[in-house]
N, CA and C atoms as an extended XYZ file, in Angstrom:
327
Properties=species:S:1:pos:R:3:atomname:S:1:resname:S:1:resid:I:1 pbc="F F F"
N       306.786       31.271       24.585 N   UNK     1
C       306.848       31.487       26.022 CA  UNK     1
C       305.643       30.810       26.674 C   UNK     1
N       305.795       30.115       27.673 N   UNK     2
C       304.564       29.650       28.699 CA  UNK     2
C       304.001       30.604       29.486 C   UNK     2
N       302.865       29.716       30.011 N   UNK     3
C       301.807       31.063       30.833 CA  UNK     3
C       302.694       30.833       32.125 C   UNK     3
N       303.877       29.921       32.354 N   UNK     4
C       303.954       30.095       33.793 CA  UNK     4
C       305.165       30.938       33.850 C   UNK     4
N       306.201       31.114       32.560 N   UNK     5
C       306.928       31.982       32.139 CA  UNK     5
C       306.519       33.945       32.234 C   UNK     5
N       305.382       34.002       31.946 N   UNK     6
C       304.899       35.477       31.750 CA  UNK     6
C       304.244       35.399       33.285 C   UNK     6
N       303.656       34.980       34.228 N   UNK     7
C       302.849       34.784       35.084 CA  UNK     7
C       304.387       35.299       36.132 C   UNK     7
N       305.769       34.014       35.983 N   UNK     8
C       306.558       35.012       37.060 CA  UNK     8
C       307.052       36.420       36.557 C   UNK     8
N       307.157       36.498       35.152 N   UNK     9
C       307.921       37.729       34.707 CA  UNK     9
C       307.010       38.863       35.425 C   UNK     9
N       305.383       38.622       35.032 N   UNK    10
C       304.134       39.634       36.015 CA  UNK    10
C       304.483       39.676       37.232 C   UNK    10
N       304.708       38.560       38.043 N   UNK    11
C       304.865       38.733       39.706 CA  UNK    11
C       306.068       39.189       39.562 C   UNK    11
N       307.146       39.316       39.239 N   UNK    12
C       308.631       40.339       39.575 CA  UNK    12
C       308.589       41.561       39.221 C   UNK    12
N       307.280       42.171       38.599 N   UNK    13
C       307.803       43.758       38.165 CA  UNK    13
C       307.369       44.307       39.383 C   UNK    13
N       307.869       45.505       39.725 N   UNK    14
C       307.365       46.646       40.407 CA  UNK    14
C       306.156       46.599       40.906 C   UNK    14
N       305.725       47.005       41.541 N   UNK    15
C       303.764       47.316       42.095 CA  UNK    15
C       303.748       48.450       41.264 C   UNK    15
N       303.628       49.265       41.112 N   UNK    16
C       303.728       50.250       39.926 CA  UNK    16
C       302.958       49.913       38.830 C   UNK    16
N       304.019       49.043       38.210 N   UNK    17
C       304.436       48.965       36.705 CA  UNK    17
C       303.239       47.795       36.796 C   UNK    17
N       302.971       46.971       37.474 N   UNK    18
C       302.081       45.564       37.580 CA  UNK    18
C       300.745       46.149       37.521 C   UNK    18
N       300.487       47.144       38.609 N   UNK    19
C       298.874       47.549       38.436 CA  UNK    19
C       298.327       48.334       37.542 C   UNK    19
N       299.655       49.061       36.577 N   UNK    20
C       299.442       49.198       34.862 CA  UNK    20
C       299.638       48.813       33.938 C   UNK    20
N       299.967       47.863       34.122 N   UNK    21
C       299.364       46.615       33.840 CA  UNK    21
C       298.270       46.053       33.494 C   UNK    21
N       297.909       45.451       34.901 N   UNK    22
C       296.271       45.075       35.140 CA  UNK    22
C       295.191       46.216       34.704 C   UNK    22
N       295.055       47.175       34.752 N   UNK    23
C       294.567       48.785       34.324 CA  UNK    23
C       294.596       48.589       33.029 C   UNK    23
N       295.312       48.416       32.215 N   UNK    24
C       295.482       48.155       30.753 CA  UNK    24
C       295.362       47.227       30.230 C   UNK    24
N       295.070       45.719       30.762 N   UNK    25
C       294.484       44.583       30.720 CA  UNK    25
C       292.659       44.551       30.895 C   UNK    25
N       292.471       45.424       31.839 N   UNK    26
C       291.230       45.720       31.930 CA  UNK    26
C       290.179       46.196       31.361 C   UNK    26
N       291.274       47.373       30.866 N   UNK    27
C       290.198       48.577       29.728 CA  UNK    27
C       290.173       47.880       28.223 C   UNK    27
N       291.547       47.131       27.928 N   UNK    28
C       291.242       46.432       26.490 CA  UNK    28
C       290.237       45.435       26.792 C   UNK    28
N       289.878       44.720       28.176 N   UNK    29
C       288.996       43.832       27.491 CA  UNK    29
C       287.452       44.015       28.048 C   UNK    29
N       287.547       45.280       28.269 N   UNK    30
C       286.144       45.837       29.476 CA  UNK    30
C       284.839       45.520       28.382 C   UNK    30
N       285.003       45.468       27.023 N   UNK    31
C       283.836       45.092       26.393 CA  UNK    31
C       283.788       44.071       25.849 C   UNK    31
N       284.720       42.625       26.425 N   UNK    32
C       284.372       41.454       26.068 CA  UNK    32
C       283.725       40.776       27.145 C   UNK    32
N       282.516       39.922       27.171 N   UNK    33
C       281.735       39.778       27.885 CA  UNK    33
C       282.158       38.393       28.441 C   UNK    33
N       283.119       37.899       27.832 N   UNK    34
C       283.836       36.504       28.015 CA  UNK    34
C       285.155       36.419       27.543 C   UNK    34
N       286.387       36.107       28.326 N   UNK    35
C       287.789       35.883       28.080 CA  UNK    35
C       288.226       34.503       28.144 C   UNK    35
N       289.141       34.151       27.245 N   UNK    36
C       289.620       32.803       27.165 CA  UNK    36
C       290.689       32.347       28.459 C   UNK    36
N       290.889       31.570       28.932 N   UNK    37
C       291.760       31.123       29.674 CA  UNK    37
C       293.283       31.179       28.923 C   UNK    37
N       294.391       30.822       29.409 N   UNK    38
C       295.442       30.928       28.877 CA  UNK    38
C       295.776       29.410       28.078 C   UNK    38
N       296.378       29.462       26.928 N   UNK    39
C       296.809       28.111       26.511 CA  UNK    39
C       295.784       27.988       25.277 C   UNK    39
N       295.434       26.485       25.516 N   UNK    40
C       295.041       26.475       24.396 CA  UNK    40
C       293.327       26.954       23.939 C   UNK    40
N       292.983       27.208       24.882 N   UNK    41
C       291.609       28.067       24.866 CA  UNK    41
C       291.831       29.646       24.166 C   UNK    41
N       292.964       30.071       24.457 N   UNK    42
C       293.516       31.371       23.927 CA  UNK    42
C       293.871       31.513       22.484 C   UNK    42
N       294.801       30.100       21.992 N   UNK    43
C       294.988       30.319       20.792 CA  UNK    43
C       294.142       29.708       20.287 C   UNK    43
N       293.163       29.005       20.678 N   UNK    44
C       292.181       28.693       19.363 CA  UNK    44
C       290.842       30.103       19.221 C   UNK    44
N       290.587       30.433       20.667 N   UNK    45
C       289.564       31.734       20.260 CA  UNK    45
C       290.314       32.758       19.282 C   UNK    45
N       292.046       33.102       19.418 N   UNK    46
C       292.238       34.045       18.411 CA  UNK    46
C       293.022       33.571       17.363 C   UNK    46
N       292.584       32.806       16.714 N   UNK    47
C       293.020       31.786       16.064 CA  UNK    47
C       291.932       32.379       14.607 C   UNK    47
N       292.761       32.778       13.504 N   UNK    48
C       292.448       33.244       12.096 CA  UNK    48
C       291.585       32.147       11.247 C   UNK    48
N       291.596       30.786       11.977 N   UNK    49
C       291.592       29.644       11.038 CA  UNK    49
C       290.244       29.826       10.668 C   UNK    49
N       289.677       29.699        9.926 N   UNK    50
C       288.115       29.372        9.519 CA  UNK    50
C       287.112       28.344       10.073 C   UNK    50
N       288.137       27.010       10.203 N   UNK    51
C       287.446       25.935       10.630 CA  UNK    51
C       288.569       25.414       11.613 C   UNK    51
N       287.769       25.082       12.819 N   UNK    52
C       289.633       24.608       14.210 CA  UNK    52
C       288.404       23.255       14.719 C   UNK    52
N       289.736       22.466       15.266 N   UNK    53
C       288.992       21.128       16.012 CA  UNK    53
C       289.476       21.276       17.321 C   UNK    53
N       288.808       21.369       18.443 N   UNK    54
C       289.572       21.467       19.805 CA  UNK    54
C       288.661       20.222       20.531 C   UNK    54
N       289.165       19.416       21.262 N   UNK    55
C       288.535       18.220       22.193 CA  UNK    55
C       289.755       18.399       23.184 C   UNK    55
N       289.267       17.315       24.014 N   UNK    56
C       290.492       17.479       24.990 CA  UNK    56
C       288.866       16.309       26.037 C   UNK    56
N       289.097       16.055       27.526 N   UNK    57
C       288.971       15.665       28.205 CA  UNK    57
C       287.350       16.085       28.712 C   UNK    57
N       286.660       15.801       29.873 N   UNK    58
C       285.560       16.465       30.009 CA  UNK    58
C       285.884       17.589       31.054 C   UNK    58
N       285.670       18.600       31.194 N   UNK    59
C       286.044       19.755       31.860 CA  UNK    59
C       286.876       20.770       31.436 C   UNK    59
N       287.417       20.747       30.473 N   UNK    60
C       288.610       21.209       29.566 CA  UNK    60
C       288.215       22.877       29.103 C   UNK    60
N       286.994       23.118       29.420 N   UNK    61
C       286.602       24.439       28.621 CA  UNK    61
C       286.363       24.385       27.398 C   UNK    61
N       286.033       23.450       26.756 N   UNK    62
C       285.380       23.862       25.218 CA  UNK    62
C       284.321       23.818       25.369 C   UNK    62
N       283.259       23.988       26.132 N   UNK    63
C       281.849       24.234       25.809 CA  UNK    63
C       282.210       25.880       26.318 C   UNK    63
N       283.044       26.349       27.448 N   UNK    64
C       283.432       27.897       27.463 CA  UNK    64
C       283.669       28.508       26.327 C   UNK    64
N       284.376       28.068       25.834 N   UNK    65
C       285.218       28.442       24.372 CA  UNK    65
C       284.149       28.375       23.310 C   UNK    65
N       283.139       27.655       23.235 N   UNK    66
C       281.834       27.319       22.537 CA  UNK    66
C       281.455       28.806       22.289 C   UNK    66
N       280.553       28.919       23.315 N   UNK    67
C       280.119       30.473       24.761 CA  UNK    67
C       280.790       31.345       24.172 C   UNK    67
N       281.982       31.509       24.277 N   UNK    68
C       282.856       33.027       24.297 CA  UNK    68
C       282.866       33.267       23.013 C   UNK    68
N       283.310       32.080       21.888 N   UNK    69
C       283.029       32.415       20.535 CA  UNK    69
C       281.950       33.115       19.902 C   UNK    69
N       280.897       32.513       20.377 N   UNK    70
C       279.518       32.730       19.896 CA  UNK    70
C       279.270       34.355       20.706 C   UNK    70
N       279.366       34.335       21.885 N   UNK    71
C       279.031       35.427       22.279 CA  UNK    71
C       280.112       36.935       21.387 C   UNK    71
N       281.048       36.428       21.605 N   UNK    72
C       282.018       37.608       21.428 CA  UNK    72
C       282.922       37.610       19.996 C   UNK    72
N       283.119       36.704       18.882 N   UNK    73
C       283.954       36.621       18.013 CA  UNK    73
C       283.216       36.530       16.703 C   UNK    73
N       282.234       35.676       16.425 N   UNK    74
C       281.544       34.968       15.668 CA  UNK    74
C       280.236       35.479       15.529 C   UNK    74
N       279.731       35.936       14.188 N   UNK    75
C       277.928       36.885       13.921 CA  UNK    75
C       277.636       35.732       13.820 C   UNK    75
N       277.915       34.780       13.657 N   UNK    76
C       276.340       33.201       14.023 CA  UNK    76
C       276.903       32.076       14.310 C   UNK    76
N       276.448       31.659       15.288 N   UNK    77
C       277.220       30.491       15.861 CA  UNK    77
C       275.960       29.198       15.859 C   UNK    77
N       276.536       27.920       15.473 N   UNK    78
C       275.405       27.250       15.822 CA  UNK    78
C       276.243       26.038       17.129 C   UNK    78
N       275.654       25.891       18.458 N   UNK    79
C       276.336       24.563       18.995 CA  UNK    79
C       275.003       23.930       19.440 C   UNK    79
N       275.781       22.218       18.939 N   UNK    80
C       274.808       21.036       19.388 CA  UNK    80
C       275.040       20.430       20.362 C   UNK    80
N       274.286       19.686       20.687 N   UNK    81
C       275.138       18.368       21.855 CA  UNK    81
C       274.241       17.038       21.372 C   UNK    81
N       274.420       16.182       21.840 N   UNK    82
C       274.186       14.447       21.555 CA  UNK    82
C       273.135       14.412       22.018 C   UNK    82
N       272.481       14.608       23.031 N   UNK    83
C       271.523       14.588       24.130 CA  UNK    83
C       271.007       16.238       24.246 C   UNK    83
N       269.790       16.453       24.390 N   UNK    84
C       268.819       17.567       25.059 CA  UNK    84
C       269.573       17.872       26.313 C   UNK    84
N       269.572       17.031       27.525 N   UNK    85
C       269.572       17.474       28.569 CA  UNK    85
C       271.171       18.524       28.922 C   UNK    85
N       272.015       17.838       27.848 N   UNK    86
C       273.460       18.446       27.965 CA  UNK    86
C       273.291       20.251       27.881 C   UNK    86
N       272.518       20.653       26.908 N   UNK    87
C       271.822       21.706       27.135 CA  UNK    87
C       271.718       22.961       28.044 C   UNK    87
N       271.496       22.544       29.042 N   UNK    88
C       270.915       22.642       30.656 CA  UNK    88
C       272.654       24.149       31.212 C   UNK    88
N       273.674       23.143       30.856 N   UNK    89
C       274.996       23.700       31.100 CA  UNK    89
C       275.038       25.192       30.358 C   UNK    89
N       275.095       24.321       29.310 N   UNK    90
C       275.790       26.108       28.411 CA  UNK    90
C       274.501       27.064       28.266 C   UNK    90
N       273.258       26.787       28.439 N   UNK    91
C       272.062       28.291       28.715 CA  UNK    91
C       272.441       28.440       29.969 C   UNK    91
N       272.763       27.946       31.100 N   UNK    92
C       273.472       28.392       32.174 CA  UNK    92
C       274.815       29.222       31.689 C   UNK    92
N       275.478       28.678       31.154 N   UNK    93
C       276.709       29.302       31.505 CA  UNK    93
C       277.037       30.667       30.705 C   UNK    93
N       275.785       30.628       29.157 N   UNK    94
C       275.864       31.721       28.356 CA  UNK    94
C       275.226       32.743       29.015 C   UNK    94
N       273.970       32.282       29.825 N   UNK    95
C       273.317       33.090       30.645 CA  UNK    95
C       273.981       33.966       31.913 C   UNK    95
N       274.791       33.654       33.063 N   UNK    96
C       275.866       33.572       33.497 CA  UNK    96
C       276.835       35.360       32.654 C   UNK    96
N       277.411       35.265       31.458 N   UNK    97
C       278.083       36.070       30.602 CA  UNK    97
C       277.298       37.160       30.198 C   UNK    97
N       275.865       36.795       29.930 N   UNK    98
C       274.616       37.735       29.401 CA  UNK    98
C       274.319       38.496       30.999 C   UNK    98
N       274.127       37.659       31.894 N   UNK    99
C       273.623       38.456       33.148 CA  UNK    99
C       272.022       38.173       32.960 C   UNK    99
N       271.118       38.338       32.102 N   UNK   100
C       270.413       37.576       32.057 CA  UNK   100
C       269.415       36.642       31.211 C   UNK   100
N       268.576       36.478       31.206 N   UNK   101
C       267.597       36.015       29.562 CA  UNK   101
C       266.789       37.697       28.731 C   UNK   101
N       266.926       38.880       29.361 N   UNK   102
C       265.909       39.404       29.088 CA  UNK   102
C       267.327       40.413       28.364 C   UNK   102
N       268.396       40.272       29.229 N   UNK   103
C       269.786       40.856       27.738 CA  UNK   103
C       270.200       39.717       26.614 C   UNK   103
N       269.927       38.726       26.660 N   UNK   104
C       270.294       37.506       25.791 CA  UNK   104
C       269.230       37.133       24.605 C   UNK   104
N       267.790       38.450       24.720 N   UNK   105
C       267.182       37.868       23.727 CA  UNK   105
C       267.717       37.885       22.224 C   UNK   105
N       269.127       38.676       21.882 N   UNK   106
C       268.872       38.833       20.283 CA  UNK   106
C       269.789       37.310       20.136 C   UNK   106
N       270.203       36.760       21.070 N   UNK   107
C       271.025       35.679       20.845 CA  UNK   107
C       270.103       34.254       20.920 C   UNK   107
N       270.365       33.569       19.713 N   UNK   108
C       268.901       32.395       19.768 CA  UNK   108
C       269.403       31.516       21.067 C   UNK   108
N       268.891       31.365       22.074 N   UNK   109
C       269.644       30.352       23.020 CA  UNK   109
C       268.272       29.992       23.150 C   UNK   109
């Protein structure tokens, strides 16, 4: 099924039935500090594989998917980049998920 498949099946139920729904969407993921987007960001974060290759374009969300792993799936994560300055992004963006540097110390960033 596609996300745009489940997305109208969500917009046709009831108001009811939709905002328990969302209520129950909420509380399962109230202690993940980062959620995957739908597609293929989704099945590779819950993805069993040991070792996965994801690329795609620049903007695509795999430095998110980087982030969310490390933060939320994975006890040690290591990510590099080519260049220092690339850097700059993901302590922003892990920082961002942490809220700040002084909750992010047990995480080596």
């Amino acid at each position: 099924m596609k996300t745009k498949d489940i997305v109208d099946r969500f917009a046709n139920l009831p108001d009811e039935q939709r905002q328990g729904l969302i209520a129950d969407a909420l509380s399962a993921t109230s202690s993940m500090r980062w959620l995957p987007n739908c597609g293929p960001q989704s099945a590779c974060f819950f993805s069993p594989a040991h070792l996965t290759y994801y690329g795609g374009q620049a903007a695509g969300g795999k430095s998110d998917l980087l982030i969310g792993l490390a933060l939320g799936a994975h006890r040690s994560s290591l990510i590099v980049r080519r260049q220092y300055v690339d850097l700059s992004h993901l302590i922003d963006r892990t920082l961002e998920a942490y809220g700040s540097r002084n909750q992010a110390t047990s995480a080596s960033i």
